[in-house]
C-alpha positions as CSV (number, residue, x, y, z in Angstrom):
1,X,2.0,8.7,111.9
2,X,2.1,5.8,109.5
3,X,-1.7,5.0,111.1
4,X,-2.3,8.7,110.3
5,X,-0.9,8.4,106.3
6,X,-3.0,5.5,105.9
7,X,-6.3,7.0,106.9
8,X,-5.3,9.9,105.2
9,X,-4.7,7.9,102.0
10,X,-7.4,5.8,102.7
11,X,-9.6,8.9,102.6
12,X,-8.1,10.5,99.8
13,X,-8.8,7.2,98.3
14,X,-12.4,7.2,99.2
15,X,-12.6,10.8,98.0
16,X,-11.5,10.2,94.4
17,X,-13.7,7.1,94.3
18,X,-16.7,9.6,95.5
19,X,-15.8,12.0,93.1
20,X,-15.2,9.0,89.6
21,X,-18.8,7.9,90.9
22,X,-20.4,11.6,91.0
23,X,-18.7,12.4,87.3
24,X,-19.7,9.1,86.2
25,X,-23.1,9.9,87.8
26,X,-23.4,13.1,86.1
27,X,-21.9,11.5,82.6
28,X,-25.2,9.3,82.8
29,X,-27.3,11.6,83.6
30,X,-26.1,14.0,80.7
31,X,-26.1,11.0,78.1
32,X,-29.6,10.1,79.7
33,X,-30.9,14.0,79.6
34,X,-29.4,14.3,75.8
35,X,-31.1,10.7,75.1
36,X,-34.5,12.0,76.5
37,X,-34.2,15.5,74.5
38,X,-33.2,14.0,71.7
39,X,-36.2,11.8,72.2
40,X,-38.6,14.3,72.9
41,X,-37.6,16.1,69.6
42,X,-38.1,13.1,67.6
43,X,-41.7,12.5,68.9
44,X,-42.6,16.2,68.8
45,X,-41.6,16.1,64.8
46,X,-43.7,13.0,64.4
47,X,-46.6,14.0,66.4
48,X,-46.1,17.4,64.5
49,X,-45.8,15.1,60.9
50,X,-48.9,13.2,61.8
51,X,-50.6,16.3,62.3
52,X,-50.3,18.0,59.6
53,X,-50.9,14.5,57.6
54,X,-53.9,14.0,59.5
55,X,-55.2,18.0,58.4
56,X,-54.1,17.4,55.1
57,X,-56.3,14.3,55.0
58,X,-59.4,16.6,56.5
59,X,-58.2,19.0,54.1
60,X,-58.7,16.8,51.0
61,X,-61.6,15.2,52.9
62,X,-63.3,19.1,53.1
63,X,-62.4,19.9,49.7
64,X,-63.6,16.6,48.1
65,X,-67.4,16.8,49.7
66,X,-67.6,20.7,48.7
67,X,-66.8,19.6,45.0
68,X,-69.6,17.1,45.6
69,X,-72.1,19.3,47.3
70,X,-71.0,21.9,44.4
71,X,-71.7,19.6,41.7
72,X,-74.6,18.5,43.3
73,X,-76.0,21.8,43.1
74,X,-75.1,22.2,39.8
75,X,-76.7,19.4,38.7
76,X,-79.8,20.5,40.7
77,X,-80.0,23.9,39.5
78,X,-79.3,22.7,35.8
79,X,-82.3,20.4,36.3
80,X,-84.4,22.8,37.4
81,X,-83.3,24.9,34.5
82,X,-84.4,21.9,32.5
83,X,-87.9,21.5,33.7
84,X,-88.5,25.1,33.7
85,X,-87.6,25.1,29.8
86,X,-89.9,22.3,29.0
87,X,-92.5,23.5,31.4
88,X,-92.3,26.5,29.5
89,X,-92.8,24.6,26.3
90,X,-95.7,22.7,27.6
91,X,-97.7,25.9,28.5
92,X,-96.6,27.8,24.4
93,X,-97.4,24.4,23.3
94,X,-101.0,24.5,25.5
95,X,-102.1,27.1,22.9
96,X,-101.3,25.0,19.9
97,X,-104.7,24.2,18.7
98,X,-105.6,28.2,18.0
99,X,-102.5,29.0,16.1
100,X,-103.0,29.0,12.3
101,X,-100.1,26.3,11.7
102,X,-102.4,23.6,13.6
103,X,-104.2,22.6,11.1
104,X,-101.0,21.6,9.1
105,X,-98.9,19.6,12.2
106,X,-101.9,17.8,12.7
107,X,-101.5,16.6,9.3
108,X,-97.6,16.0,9.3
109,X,-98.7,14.0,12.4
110,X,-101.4,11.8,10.8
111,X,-99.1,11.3,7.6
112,X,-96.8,10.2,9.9
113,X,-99.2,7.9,12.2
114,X,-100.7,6.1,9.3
115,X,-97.5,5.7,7.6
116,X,-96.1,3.6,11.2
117,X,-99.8,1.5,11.2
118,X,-98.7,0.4,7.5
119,X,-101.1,-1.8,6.2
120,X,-103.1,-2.6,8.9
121,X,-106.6,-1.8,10.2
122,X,-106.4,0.5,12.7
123,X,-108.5,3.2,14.8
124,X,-107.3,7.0,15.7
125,X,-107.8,8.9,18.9
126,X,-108.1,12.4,19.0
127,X,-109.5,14.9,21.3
128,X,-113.1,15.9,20.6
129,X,-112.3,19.8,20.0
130,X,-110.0,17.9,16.7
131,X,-113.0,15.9,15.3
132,X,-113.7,18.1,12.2
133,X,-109.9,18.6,11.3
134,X,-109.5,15.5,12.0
135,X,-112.0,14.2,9.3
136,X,-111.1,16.9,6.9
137,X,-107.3,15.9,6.9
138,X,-108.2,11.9,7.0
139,X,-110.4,12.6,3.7
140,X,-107.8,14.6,2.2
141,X,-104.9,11.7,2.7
142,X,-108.0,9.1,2.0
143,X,-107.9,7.1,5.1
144,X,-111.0,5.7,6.2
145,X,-110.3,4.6,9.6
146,X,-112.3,4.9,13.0
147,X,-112.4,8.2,14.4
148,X,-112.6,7.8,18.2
149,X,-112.7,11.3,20.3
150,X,-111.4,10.1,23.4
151,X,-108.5,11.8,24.0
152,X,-107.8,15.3,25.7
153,X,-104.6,16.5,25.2
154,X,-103.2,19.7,23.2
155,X,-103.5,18.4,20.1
156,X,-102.4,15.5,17.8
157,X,-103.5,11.7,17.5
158,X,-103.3,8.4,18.7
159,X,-103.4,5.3,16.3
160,X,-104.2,1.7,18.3
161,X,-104.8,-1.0,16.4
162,X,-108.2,-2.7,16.2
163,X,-107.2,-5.3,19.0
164,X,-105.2,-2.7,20.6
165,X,-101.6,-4.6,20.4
166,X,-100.1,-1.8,18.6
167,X,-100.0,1.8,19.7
168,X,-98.3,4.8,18.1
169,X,-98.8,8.4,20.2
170,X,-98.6,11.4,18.5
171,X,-99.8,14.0,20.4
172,X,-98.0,17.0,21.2
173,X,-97.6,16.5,25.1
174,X,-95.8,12.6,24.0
175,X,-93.9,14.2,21.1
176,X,-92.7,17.2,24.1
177,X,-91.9,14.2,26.6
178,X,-89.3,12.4,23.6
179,X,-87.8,15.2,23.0
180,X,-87.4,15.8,27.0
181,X,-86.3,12.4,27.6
182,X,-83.9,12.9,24.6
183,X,-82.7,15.7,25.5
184,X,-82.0,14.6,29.5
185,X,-80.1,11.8,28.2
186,X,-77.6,14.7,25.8
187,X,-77.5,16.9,29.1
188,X,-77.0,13.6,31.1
189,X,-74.0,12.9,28.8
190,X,-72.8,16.2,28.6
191,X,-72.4,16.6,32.4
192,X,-70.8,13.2,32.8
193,X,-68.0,14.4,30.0
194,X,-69.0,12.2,27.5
């Protein structure tokens, strides 16, 4: 019987050892499952963080090439708007030349041509339909310079000087293209915020 006890005990020994090893077993696998979950969560909030970082950065991306697209378009259509307007101007301005008021631009124009020449000797360019206004209005301001009629334009005068250093245009199509340039650079700065 003693031999008996002692496998007995020896078994019940081996059982309680079995059964520290299987709840040890189990602890580790229950603080290695609870590790993993708790894991897992962390990278599905991060990979959920990064992607909504990464669509806000699309998002901003998006938004930032529509503004430019839309203010590219803007600027287009507001150019166009531009060169309508002066085309606009150009063809009014074509029929200059018949309008009664001719005759007195084309003298505000000379005054102010032959007041730039000063001094100097100089010639003045005209288009040929201009030749006898032309020599009407030079008599009247009593300027006796060279009347050359090789110009076609829609009206006005050229001044050169006799060697042709010095130029002064003042025709109605390079009076138009000032006042478009001008007026590019005021849109140009209005657009930019300045």
């Amino acid at each position: 019987m003693p031999y008996e006890n002692l496998l007995k005990s020896v078994e019940e020994s081996a059982e309680e050892k079995e059964r520290e090893l299987r709840e040890g077993a189990q602890k580790q696998a229950d603080a290695i499952r609870s590790e993993a979950k708790k894991l897992a969560e962390e990278i599905q909030v991060r990979t959920v963080q990064e992607a909504e970082n990464a669509a806000q950065i699309e998002r901003n991306k998006q938004l930032y090439l529509a503004r430019g697209r839309i203010r590219e378009q803007a600027l287009l259509n507001r150019e166009k708007m531009f060169e309508a307007a002066f085309k606009a101007a150009g063809q009014r301005l074509a029929g200059l030349r018949e309008d009664d008021t001719y005759p007195a631009i084309f003298r505000r124009l000379a005054e102010e041509t032959i007041r730039a020449m000063g001094d100097r000797p100089f010639v003045i360019h005209i288009d040929k339909r201009d030749i006898d206004l032309c020599k009407k209005t030079l008599a009247t301001l009593k300027s006796g310079c060279e009347i050359v009629p090789d110009l076609e334009c829609m009206g006005g005068l050229v001044a050169s000087s006799t060697e042709g250093l010095i130029i002064i245009s003042n025709t109605i199509e390079s009076r138009l293209e000032r006042v478009r340039e001008h007026k590019r650079l005021e849109i140009h700065a209005t657009l930019s915020g300045g």
